[in-house]
LUMTORVO-111853 format. One record per residue (C-alpha): residue number from 1; residue in one letter; y, z, x. Coordinates in nm, 4 decimals, m for minus. Layout:
N
> NUM  A  Y  Z  X
...
This chain:
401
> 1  X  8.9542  0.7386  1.0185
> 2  X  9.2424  0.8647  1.2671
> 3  X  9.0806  0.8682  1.6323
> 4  X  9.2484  1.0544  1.9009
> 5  X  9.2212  0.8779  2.2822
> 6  X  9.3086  1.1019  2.5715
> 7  X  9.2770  1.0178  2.9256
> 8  X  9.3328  1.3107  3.1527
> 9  X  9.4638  1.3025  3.5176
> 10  X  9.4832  1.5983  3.7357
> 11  X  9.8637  1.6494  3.6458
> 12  X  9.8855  1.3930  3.3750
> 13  X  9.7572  1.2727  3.0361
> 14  X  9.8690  0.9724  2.8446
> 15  X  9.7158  0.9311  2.4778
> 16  X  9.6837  0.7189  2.1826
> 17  X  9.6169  0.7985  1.7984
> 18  X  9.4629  0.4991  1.6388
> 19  X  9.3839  0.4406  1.2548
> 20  X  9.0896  0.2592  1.2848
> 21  X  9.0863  0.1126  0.9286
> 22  X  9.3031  m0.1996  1.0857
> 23  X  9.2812  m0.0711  1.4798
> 24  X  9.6866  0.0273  1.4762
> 25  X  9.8219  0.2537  1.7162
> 26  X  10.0125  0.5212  1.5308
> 27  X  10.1568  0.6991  1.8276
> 28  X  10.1152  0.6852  2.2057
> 29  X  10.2794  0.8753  2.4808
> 30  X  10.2250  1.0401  2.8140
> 31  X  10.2242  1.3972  2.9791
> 32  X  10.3505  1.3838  3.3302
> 33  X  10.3476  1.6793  3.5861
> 34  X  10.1418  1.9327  3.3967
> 35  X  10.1470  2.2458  3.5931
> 36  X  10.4330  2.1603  3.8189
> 37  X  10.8442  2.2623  3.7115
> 38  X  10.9689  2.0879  3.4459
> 39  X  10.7025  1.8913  3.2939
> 40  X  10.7729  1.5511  3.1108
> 41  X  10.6182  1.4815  2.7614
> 42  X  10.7234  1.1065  2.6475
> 43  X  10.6098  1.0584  2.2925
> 44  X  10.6137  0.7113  2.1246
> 45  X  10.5223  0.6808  1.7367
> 46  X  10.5218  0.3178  1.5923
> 47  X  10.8459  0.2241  1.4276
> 48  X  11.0126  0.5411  1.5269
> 49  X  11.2587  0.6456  1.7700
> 50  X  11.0596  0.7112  2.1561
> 51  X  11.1678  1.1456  2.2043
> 52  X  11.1399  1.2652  2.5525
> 53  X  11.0891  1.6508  2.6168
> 54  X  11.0799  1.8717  2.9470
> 55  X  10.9729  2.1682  2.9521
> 56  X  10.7308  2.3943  3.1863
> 57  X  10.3627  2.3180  3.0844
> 58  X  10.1473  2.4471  3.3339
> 59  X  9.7683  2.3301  3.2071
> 60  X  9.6218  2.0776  2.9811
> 61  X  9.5511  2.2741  2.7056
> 62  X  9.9237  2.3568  2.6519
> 63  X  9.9851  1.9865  2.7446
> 64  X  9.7636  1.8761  2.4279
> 65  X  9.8829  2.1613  2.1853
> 66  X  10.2123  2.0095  2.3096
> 67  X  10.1480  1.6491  2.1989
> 68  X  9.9645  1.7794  1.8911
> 69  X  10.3156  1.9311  1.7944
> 70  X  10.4519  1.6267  1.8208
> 71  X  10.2586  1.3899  1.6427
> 72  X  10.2410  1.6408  1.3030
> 73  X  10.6505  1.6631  1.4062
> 74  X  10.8727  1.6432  1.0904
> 75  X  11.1280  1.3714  1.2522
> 76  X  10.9095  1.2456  1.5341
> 77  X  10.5485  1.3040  1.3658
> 78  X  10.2601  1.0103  1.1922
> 79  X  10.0581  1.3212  1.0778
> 80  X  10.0961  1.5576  0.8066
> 81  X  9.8970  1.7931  0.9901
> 82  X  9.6024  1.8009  1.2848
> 83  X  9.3259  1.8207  1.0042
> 84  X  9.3517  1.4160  0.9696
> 85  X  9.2268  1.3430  1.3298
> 86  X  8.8712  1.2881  1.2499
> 87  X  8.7637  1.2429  1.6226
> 88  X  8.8602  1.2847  1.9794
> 89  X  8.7483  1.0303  2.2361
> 90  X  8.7984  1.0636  2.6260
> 91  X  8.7741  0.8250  2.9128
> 92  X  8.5599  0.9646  3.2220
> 93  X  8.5808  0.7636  3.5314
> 94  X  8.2088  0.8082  3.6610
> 95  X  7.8927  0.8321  3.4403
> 96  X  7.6383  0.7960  3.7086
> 97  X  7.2929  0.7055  3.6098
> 98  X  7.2691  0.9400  3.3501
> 99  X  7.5136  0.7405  3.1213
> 100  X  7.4279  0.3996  3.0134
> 101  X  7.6398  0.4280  2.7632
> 102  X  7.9122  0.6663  2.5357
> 103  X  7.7850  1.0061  2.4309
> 104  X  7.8917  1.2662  2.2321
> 105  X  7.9873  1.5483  2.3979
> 106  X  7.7302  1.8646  2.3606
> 107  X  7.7097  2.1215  2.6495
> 108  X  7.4274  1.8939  2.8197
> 109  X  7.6893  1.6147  2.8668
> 110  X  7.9580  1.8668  2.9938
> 111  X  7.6851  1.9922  3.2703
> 112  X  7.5900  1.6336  3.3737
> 113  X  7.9382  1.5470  3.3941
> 114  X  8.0511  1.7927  3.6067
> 115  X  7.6999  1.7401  3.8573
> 116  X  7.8780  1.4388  3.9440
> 117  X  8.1768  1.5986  4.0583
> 118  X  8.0632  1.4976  4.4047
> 119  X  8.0478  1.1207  4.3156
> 120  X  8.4973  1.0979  4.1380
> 121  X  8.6012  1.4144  4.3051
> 122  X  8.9420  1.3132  4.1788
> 123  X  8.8814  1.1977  3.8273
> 124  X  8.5645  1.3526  3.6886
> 125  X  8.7314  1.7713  3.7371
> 126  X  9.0727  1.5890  3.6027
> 127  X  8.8383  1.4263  3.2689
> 128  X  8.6666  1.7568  3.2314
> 129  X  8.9929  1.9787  3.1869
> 130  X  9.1107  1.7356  2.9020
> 131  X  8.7800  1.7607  2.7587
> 132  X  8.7973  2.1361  2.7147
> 133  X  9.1857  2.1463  2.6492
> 134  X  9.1122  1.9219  2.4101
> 135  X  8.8061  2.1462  2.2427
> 136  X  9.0483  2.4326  2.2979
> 137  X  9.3308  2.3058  2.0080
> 138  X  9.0438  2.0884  1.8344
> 139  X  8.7717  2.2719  1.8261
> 140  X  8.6057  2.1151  1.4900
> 141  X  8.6558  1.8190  1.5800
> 142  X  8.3940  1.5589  1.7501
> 143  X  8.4843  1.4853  2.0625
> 144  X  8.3041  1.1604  2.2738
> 145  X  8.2962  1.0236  2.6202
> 146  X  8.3226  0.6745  2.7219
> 147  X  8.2720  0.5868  3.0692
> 148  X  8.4342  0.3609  3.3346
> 149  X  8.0761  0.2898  3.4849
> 150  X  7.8771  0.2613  3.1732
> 151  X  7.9316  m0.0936  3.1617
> 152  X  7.7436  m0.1866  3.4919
> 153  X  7.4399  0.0159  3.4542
> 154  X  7.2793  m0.3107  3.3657
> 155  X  7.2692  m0.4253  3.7091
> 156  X  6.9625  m0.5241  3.8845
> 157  X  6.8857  m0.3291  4.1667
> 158  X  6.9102  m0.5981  4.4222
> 159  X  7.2776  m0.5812  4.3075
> 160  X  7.3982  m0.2008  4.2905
> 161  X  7.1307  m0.0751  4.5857
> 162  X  7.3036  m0.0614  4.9804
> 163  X  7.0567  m0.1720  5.2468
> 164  X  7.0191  0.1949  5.3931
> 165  X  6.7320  0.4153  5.3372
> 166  X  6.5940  0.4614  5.0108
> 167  X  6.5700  0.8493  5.0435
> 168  X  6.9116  0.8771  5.0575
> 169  X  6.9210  0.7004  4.6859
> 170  X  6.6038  0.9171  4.5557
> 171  X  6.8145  1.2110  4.7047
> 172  X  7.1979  1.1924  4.5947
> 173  X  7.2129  0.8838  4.4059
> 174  X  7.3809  0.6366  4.6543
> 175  X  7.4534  0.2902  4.5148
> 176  X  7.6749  0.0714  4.3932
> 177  X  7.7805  0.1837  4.0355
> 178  X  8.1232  m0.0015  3.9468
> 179  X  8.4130  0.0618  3.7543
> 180  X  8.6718  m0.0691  3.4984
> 181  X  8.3876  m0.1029  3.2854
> 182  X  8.6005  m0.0885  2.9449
> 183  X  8.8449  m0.3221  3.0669
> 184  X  8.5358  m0.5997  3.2070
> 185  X  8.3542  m0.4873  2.8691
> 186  X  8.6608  m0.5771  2.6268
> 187  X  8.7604  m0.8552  2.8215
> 188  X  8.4627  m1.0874  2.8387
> 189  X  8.4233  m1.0299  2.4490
> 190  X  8.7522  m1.1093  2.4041
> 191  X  8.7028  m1.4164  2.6253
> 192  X  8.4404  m1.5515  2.4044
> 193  X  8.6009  m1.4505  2.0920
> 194  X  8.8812  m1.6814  2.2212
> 195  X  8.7207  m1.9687  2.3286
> 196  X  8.4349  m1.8983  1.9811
> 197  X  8.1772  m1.9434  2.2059
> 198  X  7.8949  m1.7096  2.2049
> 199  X  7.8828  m1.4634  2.4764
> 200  X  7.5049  m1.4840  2.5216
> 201  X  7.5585  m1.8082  2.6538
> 202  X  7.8976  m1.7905  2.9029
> 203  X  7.8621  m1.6903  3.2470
> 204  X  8.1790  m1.5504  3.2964
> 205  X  8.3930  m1.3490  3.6207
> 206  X  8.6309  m1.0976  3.5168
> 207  X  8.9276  m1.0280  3.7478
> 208  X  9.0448  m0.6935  3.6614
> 209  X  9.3474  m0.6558  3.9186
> 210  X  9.6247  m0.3964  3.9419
> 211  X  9.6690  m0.1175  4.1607
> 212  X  9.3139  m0.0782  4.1947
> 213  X  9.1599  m0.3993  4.1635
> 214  X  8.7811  m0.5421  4.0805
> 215  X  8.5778  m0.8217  3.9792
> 216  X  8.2638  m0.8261  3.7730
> 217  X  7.9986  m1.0946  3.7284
> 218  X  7.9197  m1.0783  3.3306
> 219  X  7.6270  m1.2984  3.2305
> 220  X  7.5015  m1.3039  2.8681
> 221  X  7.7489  m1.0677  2.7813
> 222  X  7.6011  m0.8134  3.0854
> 223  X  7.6858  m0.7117  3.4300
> 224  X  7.4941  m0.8533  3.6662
> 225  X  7.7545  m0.7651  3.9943
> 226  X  8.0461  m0.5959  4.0271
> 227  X  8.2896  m0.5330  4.3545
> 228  X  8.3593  m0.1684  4.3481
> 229  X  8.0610  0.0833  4.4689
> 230  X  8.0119  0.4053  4.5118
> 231  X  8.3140  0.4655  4.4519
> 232  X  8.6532  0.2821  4.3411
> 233  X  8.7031  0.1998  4.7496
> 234  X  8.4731  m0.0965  4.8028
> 235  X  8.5840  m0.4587  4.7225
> 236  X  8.9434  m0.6181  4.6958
> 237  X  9.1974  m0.5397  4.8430
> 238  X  9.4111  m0.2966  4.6503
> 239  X  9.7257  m0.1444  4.6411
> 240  X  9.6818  0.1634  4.9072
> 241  X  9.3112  0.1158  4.9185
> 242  X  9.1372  m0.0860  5.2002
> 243  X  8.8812  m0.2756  5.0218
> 244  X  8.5569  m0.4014  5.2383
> 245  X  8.5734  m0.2301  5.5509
> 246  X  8.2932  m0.2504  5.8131
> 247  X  8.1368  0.1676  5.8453
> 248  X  8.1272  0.1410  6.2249
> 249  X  8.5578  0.1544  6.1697
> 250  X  8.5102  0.4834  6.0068
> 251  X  8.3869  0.6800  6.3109
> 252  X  8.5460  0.4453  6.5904
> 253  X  8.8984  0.5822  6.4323
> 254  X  8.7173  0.9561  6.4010
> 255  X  8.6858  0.9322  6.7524
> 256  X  8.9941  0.7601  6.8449
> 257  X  9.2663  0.9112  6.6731
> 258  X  9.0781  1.3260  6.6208
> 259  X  9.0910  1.2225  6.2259
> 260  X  8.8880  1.4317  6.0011
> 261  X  8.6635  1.3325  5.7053
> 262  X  8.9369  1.4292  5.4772
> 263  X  9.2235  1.2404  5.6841
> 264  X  9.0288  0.8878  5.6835
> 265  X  8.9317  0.9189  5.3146
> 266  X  9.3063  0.9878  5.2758
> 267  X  9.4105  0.6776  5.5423
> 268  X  9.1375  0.4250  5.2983
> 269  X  9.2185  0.5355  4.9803
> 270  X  9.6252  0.6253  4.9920
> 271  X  9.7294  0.4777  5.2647
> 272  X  9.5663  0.1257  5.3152
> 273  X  9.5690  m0.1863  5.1213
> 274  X  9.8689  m0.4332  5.0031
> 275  X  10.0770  m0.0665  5.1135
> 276  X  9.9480  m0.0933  5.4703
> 277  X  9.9672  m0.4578  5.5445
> 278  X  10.3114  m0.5421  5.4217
> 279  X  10.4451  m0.1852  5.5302
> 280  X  10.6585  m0.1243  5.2577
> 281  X  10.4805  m0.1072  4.9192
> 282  X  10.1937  m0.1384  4.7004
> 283  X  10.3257  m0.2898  4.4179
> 284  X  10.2827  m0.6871  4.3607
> 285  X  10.6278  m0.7304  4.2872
> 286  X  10.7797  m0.6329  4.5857
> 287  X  10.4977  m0.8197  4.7683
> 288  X  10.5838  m1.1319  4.6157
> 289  X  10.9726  m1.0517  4.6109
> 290  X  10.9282  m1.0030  5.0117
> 291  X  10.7501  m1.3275  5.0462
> 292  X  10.9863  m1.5622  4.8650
> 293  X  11.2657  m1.4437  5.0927
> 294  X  11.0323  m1.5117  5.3953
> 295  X  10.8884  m1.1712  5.5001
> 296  X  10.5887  m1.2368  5.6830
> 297  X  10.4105  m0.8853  5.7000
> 298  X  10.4467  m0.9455  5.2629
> 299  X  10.3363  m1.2948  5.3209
> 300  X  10.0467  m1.1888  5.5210
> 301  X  9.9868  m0.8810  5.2543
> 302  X  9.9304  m1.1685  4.9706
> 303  X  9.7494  m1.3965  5.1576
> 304  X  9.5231  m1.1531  5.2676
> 305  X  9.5424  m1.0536  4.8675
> 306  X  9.4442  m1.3357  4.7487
> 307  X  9.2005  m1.4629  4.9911
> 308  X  8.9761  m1.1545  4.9291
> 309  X  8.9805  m1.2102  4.5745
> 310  X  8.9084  m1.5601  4.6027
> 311  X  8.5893  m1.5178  4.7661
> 312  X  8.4810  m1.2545  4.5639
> 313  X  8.5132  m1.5235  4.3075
> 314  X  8.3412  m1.8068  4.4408
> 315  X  8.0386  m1.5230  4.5487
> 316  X  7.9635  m1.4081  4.1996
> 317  X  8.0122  m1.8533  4.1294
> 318  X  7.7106  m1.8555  4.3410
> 319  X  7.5342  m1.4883  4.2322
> 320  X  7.5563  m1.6842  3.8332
> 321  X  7.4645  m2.0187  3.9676
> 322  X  7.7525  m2.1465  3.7853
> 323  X  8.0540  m2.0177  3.5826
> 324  X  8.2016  m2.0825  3.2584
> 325  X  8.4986  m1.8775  3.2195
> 326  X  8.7725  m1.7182  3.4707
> 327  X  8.9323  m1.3818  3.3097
> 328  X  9.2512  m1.2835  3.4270
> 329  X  9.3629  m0.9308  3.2731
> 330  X  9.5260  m0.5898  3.4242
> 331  X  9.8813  m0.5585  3.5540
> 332  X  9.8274  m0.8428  3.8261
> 333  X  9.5910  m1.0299  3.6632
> 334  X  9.7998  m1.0599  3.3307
> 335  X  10.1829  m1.0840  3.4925
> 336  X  10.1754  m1.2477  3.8321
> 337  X  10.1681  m1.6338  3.7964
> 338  X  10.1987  m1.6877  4.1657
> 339  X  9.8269  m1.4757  4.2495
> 340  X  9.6670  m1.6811  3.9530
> 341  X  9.7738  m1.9763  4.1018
> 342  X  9.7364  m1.9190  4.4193
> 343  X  9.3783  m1.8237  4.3475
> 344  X  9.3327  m2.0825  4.1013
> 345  X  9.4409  m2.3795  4.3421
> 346  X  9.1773  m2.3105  4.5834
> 347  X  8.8708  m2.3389  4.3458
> 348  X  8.8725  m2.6937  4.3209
> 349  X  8.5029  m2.7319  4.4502
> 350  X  8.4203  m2.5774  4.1370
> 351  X  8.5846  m2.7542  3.8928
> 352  X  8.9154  m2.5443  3.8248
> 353  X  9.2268  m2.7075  3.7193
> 354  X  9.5177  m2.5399  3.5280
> 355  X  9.8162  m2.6055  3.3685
> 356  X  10.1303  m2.4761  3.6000
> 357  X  10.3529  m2.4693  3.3015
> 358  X  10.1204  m2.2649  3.1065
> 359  X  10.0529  m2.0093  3.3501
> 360  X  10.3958  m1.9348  3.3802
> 361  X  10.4357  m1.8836  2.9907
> 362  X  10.3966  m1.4359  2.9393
> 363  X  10.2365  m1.3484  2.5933
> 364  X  10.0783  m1.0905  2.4922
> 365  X  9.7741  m1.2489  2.3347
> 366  X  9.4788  m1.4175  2.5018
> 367  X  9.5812  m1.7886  2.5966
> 368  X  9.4038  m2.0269  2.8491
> 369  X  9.5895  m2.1606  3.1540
> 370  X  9.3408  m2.4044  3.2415
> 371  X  9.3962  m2.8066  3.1997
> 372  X  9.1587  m3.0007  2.9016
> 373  X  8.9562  m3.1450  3.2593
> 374  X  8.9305  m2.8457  3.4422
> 375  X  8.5188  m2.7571  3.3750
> 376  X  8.6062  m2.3783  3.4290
> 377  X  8.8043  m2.2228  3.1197
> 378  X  9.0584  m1.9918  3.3154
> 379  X  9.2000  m1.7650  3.0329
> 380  X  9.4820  m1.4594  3.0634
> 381  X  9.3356  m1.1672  2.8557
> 382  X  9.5718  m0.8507  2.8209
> 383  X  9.3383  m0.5988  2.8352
> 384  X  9.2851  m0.2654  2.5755
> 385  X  9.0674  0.0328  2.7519
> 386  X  9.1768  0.2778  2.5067
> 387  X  9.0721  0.0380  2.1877
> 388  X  8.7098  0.0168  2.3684
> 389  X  8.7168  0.4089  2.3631
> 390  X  8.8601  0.4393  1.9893
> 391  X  8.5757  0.1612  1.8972
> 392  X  8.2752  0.3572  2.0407
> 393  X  8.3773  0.7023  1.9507
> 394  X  8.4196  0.5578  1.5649
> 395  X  8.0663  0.4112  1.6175
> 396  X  7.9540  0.7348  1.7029
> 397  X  8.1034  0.9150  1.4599
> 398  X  7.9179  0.6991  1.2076
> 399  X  7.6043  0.6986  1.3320
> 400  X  7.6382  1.1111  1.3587
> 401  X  7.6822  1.0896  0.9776
């Protein structure tokens, strides 16, 4: 079975065709600009030469008709023809309550997906559009949804609820719902898969950092905790995003500075972060670039970094009443020695120990970084979102048969 992944930005759409009978990626590639001048389609098949093609695609139906082209292309192509994708699956960012877990898509899940429009006004309008693009050049073809918050609707509620009045959750669903769920998921399987341990029995923290950045408490193979909210803006510091942020901030600067709702959800979520403190970027290369030469507004930026994550750590330590295994995966988590250590090196109380020389070693395969007498298993685990998606809309396939 050939399984199509798509995941659909507002002006973007990367995608990867996977032949599930050994879980190889045939082609992958990426859409950039759709709807602005001179759009950018990248197209990558496996052990052929990467093509790169502008031209003007103004929506995401011409953007997939585009990368249908070329993956039944003569020269560039892995498919005879479009008939051999068996299914389509797409990542949505927010599933609310009302997904626990990957659906089908059927006009019911298109209608509860866009009532929480309100909840990822930037993803959920972006996911929908490659959704129906996607029906538009496909339209025989079963199409799935897997969702970023899925994962974390096992919660309890003294985890996901807020201390504010309960109405306000009855009413509009305010609570902590999480994200990265696919990553967390694949990661803490992976984990145990690693160390052949079953995953029933690990209590394990999952430290899914790069641009945007969280942390999840899996227990028995669940989410008990997790650091993002609402929303992707609560919990570690990120790249432009603030993090944990006392609410009495939000209208003090209102006030202050005549900002409107719009302008401070802009200043948080663009404009804040490793990007504020250091002044000069967002990426964790530059940060640690600027530090080693001694600039202390990207000294401050990682320590601030790194201390954030590091209690996040030792508070989901003490939500677990233990921990087994540390997960390191994303584009932080799985290339920056110096944040791993860092972090590590500070979690002595609870046993950690690792292995310098090992952390510095890159692979691209699970490997543990920890020492044989550290009592925490710290592992680096390169993480596959789009594999979880190609896995559950195959499942669902199946089971629709």
């Amino acid at each position: 079975m050939k399984i199509l992944v798509i995941n659909a930005g507002s002006s973007s759409l990367k995608y990867q065709l996977y032949d599930m009978n050994d879980e190889s990626v045939l082609a992958k590639g990426l859409v950039e600009r759709i709807g602005l001048d001179s759009s950018i389609l990248t197209h990558k098949p496996t052990g052929k030469e990467e093509v790169t093609e502008v031209s003007d695609i103004l929506e995401h139906t011409t953007a997939i008709r585009k990368v249908l082209d070329k993956l039944t292309d003569k020269e560039h192509g892995v498919l005879e023809s479009i008939d051999e994708i068996d299914a389509v699956g797409h990542r949505v960012v927010h599933g609310g309550e009302a997904f626990k877990s990957s659906a089908l898509i059927t006009g019911e899940v298109k209608s509860e997906i866009r009532r929480l429009f309100d909840l990822a006004p930037l993803h959920n309008p972006a996911c929908m559009m490659g959704i129906q693009a996607a029906e538009a050049n496909l339209p025989n073809v079963p199409q799935t949804v897997v969702f970023d918050t899925s994962f974390h609707q096992t919660m309890p509620e003294k985890a996901y609820l807020y201390a504010i009045p309960k109405v306000l959750y009855k009413r509009y669903k305010v609570r902590r719902y999480g994200f990265h769920g696919t990553s967390h998921d694949y990661v803490s399987k992976a984990a145990a898969k690693y160390l052949d341990r079953p995953l029933e029995d690990l209590k394990i923290i999952t430290c899914h950092i790069g641009n945007g950045a969280s942390l999840t408490a899996v227990k028995g193979g669940v989410s008990v905790d997790t650091s993002m909210g609402m929303t992707p803006l609560e919990g570690l510091i990120m790249g432009t995003r603030s993090g944990d942020l006392d609410p009495a901030i939000v209208p003090y600067l209102m006030n202050k500075e005549e900002l409107s709702i719009n302008e401070i959800n802009s200043m948080l979520n663009k404009h804040s972060g490793l990007l504020a403190i250091s002044g000069s970027s967002s990426d964790m290369r530059d940060i640690t670039d600027g530090m080693e030469e001694g600039e202390p507004n990207a000294t401050l930026a990682f320590e601030m970094y790194e201390y954030r994550l590091r209690k996040y750590i030792g508070s989901y330590a003490a939500a677990m009443n233990g921990v087994d295994v540390i997960v390191f995966t994303a584009g932080v988590g799985e290339n920056s020695a110096i944040v791993r250590e860092k972090v590590c090196e500070n979690l002595t109380y609870l046993g950690v120990e690792i292995d310098k020389e090992l952390n510095k070693i890159r692979s691209g395969e699970p490997r543990r970084i920890s020492t044989p007498n550290s009592k925490v298993e710290v592992l680096v685990v390169p993480t596959n979102e789009e594999l979880v998606i190609a896995r559950d809309t195959l499942r669902i396939v199946q089971e629709m048969k």
